[in-house]
Each structure stands twice: as structure tokens, then as C-alpha cells.
C-alpha positions, 0 to 999 in steps of 0.5 A: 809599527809594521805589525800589520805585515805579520799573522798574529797567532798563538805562541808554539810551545817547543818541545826539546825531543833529543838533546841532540836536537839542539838550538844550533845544532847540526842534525836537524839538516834534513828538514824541509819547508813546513808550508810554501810560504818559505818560498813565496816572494817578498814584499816590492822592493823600495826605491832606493835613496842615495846620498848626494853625489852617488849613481844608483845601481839598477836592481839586479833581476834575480831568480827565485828558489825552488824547482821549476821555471823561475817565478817573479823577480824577488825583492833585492836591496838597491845597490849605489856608487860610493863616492870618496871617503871610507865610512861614507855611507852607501846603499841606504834603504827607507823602510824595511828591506827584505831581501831573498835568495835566487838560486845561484848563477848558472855560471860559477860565482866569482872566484874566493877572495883573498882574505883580508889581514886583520888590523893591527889589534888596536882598540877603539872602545876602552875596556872595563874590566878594571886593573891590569891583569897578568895573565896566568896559565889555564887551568881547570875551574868550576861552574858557580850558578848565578842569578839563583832567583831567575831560571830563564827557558831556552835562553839565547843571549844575555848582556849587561846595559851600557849605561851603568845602571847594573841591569842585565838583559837575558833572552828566551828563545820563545820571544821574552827577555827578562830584565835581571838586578841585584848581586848575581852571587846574592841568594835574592834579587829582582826579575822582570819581563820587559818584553814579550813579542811571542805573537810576533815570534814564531817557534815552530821549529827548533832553531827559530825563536827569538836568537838575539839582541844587542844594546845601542851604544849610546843605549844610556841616551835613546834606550833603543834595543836591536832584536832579531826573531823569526816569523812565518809569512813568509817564513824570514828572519827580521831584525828590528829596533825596539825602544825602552820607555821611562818605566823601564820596559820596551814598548812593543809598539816602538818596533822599527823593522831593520832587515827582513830576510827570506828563509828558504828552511827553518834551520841554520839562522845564524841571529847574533847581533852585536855592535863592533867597536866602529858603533856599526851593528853585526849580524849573523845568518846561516846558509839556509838551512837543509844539509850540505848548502845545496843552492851554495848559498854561502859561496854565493855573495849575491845573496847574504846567507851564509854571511855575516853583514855590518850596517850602520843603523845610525842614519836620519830618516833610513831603515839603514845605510851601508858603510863605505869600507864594506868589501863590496860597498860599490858592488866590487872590490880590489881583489874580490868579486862583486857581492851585497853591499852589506856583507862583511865576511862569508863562506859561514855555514851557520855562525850561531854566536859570535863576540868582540874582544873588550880590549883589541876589537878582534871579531870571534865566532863559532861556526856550526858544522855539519856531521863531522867538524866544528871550527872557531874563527876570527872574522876579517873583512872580506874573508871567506871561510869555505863553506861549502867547500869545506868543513873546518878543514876537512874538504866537504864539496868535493869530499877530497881535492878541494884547493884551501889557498884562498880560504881563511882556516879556522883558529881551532876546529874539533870533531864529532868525538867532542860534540856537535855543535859548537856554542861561541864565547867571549874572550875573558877580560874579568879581574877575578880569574888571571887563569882566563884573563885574556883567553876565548871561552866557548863550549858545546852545546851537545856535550857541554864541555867548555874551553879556554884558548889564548891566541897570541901573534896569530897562533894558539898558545893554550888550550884546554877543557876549563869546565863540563856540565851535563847540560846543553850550553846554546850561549855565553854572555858577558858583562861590562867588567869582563865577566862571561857568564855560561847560559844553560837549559838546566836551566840557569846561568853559571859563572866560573869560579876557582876550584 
């Protein structure tokens, strides 16, 4: 346990002033660094360990954010050589890396990459959901609560655990997750806390918190769970393994830092985890925070904001290592400029939530916006999605003229008139509804309208509002059998139902 790096202190209470200040929300851009501490620098980087056969590369020296002349040198993960082989890993780290956020190169960054195509949408994980569903036009439906017994606060994420014990998980912003049994349509079932880091936690401002988690894989054989919650001193995000012990709760003291990565503002932190069906572990972050991604952080692919990274977390001895068919695992990449290592897809302004699909391993997100659009996206390696240039796909800097070509535009964006920040779902692969079967969910969390959309070969075939709640919406979840479930600060949790 590294609890020695953090300021224990107590838990802020955080107070929900407008609706429109949302967990994800875009409004809050005019916020500053509530102390230097955003800015200080990291902690010595480590010293790289490679695989056999694999030349390391010298850290890069890099400047640190903020007005002035440059300070010291912050911490960077070491890069490598790959060697042969796709999968093999690459830049690996022994302890916890942290990583910061020079301002960006006096010269340009290298041009935008040509997107990726995704694979032919096979699966490598077997769904769940039980028999075949012929899937039947979209159609209104209706919000059902669920789990009545529990009313999580601030909920950020719920999952079911892979290991066909029933239980699910959901998380509080304020840094708990309850554990939650029995029928979710019963009128009595069991809840139970399994952790609570709130001293770890910091919540000072609105959109930190504890954001995410994900469930290993093989979670039925390790009981291992990922987390990843802000904490000051500096202010960073860090992403850290847990592990559950026999009674069935986390053991706070089993915490193994993953990542740690410096915030140079409070807002836009992405913090959804989730495993791929390649068993590697997803990770989302913001820009930076602040408005209009001053510093072009997302632009940037010598720093992992604005990105979303894919890290094997699976490696003997290591905090991490970085697959071998990564974009940029060797620092380069055909047809793209140099970038991190582990970055997986960039150009993301704030990619709040993001999902797999049960069956064809397709990648969605919701990526927040900033005063006008907010887009849903299907992420492919290597692809850049334009931030800052442009919001959805409206030119943002510059306000017009912007060249699109070498972008990957959303798969549907909406404007303000229908709210302000968008909330990822899940693709619906439950047998209980054929209106949904097969089709994307997502909402928004100011205005709490809920959509369903089927993209077939590439195109929308259907979309419309399947649902609306008075209620904010900050997240979605899903169970191993198909189901999505909507998270609200009603607060409960809903499932949809006939009407």
C-alpha cells in the first residue's frame, strides 16, 4: 500500500448547486486551480524495465504547465522498442507512473492521423444475454425503479461481477461502492458497503470523485478490482488496483497504484475503466479541464489527456506494461505521428462514459462538449476525433474553415436545445425488450432525455427518444445477461419496461 503519498484528510461534502452543474457537465469550464499544487511536478520518474530484446528510449524532457519559464523536468513514462510480434509488451513500468502535461511544442504536433478502420465486428467474448433476439423497431418505453431498497448518492457506475455470483457493484462519487444482492424487481434485497477510500478521495470540486471501476476478467479467480478517483497533492487522477478479501469486502489496504496522472484543473477527467475483449484494461481522461483546451491537450499525443489509453495490467512484477499493437507502442506509427505509448484513440474533449458492445466488441463513447454540441463515438485505434478543432462537427478552433478530412466524425451529435452533457450508454443486448435489442442507449444528464439508436454497416438506421426522467442521468450500467440499467440522482436506479 502507497498511502504514505497522500493527505489524509476529511471527506468534502459536495453540494449540487444547479442542475446544470453537472458530474460531466460542460459549464464548469471557467474553473481555475483551487491551489498550486495542480501545478507542482510529479514524483522521480522510475527507471524503465524492458523486456529482453527491446532498447529503451531516453526520457523525453518536457515542460511544465503554467505561465513563466519552464521549471524542472516533470516525470514521463519511459518509452521502448518493440520487437516482433503484435501483443508483445512494450514500455512497462515497476511502480506507479505518473505522468504530467508539458505545454505543447513550440512547433506544431504532428499532423492528425488517418483514422483507423475498425475490424470487422467480430467478437471475442461470448455473450450472455441468453437466446436469440430478432430485433423489433424502437419504440417508447418506460422507466421501472429498481433495487428500491438501495438509493446510491451520486452514483458514477454500476457492473454485475463476472463470476456468476449475482452480486452487483455500484459506485458513489464521494469514494464508496455498495454491493447490491437479490431480485432488482423484489420489494427487499441486501446492501452493503465493500469500500470506502473517502480519505483517499478528494471532492472538492464538482466533477472529481471516485468516477469509475472495472471488474477483472478472471475477477471469479483473484477478486482483483480497478478504481480510479481523484486526489490533491498534487491534484491527479490515479487509477489503482484493489483486491476483495474472503468475507466478501475490498481490503483497502491491498490498494496497488496503476497510473497516476497530473490534472492541471479540476474538471474534464474522463474516469471510465472498463476491459476490452482483448482482456486489456480502458481508460478515459478529459483534456484538462478549463474551457476551449487552451494548452491543445487533446491535439497533443505527447501527453494522455484528451485521450483514451489501453494497458495490459496482467504483467508479473510490473504496475503495467503497454501492448505491442498500441498506435504508437514504438513512439511511431504508420501513418501517424509519434505519441505515449499507451494511447489508444485521441482528439476527446471529455469521454465521461464509455462502453463495449456484449457481442461485436465495438468501442462507444459519449464525449462531453462545450457550450453548443455533444457527440457519440465509436473509437478505433489510432483515431483522432478533433477536439480541439472541432466540436462534433461544428469547427470550434478556428470558429470556421477548419479542414475534417483526417478526423473521425461522431456516429450522431445533438445540440444544446436537448441538453449539455451527454451521458454514454450501452448497446442493449437483454431478451426482455426486441424493441432495444441490439441498439445504443445514452442520455443526458441535464435534461434527462434517453435515446436508443441502431448503427448498422456503418450508418444509423434508427433513432429516437425511448424515455425522459426529471432527473439528472450521470451514467448507465449493464449486467452480464444484457440488461442497461439508468443511474440517477433521484436518486435510484431504473430499468426500462414496456409501456
Amino acid at each position: 500500500m502507497n498511502s504514505a503519498l497522500f493527505t489524509h484528510r476529511p471527506m468534502f461534502s459536495i453540494v449540487l448547486v444547479l442542475v446544470f452543474a453537472g458530474l460531466a457537465a460542460c459549464n464548469t469550464d471557467n474553473e481555475v486551480p483551487d491551489d498550486s499544487s495542480a501545478l507542482s511536478v510529479g514524483t522521480p520518474a522510475p527507471t524503465a524495465t524492458v523486456d529482453p530484446g527491446m532498447t529503451p528510449t531516453p526520457v523525453p524532457t518536457v515542460e511544465q504547465p503554467g505561465p513563466g519559464t519552464p521549471t524542472s523536468t516533470p516525470t514521463v513514462d519511459p518509452g521502448s522498442t518493440a520487437g516482433p510480434g503484435v501483443g508483445q509488451p512494450v514500455t512497462v513500468t515497476p511502480s506507479p507512473t505518473v505522468i504530467g502535461q508539458p505545454t505543447p511544442p513550440r512547433t506544431p504536433p504532428p499532423p492528425p492521423p488517418t483514422p483507423v478502420a475498425p475490424p470487422s465486428p467480430t467478437s471475442t467474448k461470448t455473450p450472455s444475454a441468453g437466446p436469440t433476439v430478432e430485433p423489433e423497431p424502437l419504440r417508447a418505453l418506460q422507466l421501472e425503479r429498481v433495487f428500491s431498497w438501495s438509493s446510491p448518492t451520486r452514483p458514477t457506475h454500476l457492473a454485475e461481477a463476472p463470476d456468476e455470483s449475482g452480486r452487483i457493484f455500484v459506485s458513489e462519487q464521494s469514494g464508496r461502492i455498495l454491493e447490491l444482492t437479490g431480485d432488482p424487481t423484489s420489494a427487499t434485497g441486501s446492501e452493503r458497503l465493500v469500500l470506502d477510500i473517502r480519505l483517499l478521495v478528494t471532492g472538492r470540486a464538482n466533477e472529481e470523485g471516485l468516477l469509475g471501476f472495472a471488474l477483472h476478467p478472471k475477477f471469479g479467480e483473484n477478486g482483483k478490482i480497478f478504481v480510479y478517483y481523484s486526489a490533491t497533492g498534487p491534484r491527479r487522477s490515479i487509477i489503482s488496483e484493489f483486491t476483495f478479501q474472503p468475507d466478501g469486502l475490498i481490503d483497502p489496504g491491498s490498494e496497488r497504484k496503476v497510473l497516476e496522472v497530473l490534472q492541471p484543473q479540476s474538471n474534464h477527467n474522463g474516469g471510465m475503466l472498463a476491459f476490452g475483449p482483448d482482456g486489456f484494461l480502458y481508460i478515459s481522461l478529459g483534456d484538462g479541464g478549463g474551457a476551449g483546451d487552451q494548452a491543445n491537450n487533446a491535439q497533443n499525443t505527447s501527453v494522455v489527456l484528451g485521450s483514451i489509453l489501453r494497458i495490459n495490467i496482467d504483467t508479473p512484477g510490473r504496475a503495467y506494461s503497454v501492448p505491442g499493437d498500441n498506435p504508437f507502442a514504438t513512439g511511431q506509427a504508420t501513418g501517424l505521428g509519434g505519441g505515449l505509448p499507451e494511447i489508444w484513440a485521441y482528439g476527446l474533449r471529455n469521454p465521461w462514459r464509455f462502453s463495449f458492445d456484449m457481442e461485436t466488441g465495438e468501442l462507444w463513447a459519449g464525449d462531453v462538449g462545450q457550450n453548443r454540441v455533444e457527440e457519440i463515438d465509436l473509437i478505433v485505434r489510432g483515431g483522432n476525433y478533433g477536439w480541439r478543432l472541432k466540436e462534433g462537427t461544428d469547427c470550434f478552433h478556428p470558429s470556421s474553415g477548419c479542414d475534417q478530412d483526417d478526423f473521425v466524425e461522431p456516429v450522431v451529435s445533438y445540440s444544446h436545445s436537448f441538453g449539455c452533457s451527454v451521458s454514454g450508454g450501452y448497446v442493449y443486448r437483454g431478451s426482455r425488450l426486441p424493441s432495444l435489442h441490439g441498439a445504443y442507449v445514452y442520455g443526458d444528464f441535464c435534461s434527462g432525455i434517453i435515446w436508443g439508436l441502431r448503427h448498422v454497416n456503418g450508418s444509423v438506421q434508427e433513432q429516437m427518444v425511448i424515455a425522459e426522467t426529471s432527473s439528472s442521468i450521470p451514467a448507465f450500467g449493464q449486467t452480464l445477461d444484457g440488461e442497461v440499467y439508468v443511474l440517477t440522482y433521484s436518486p435510484g436506479i431504473f430499468r426500462f419496461v414496456e409501456e
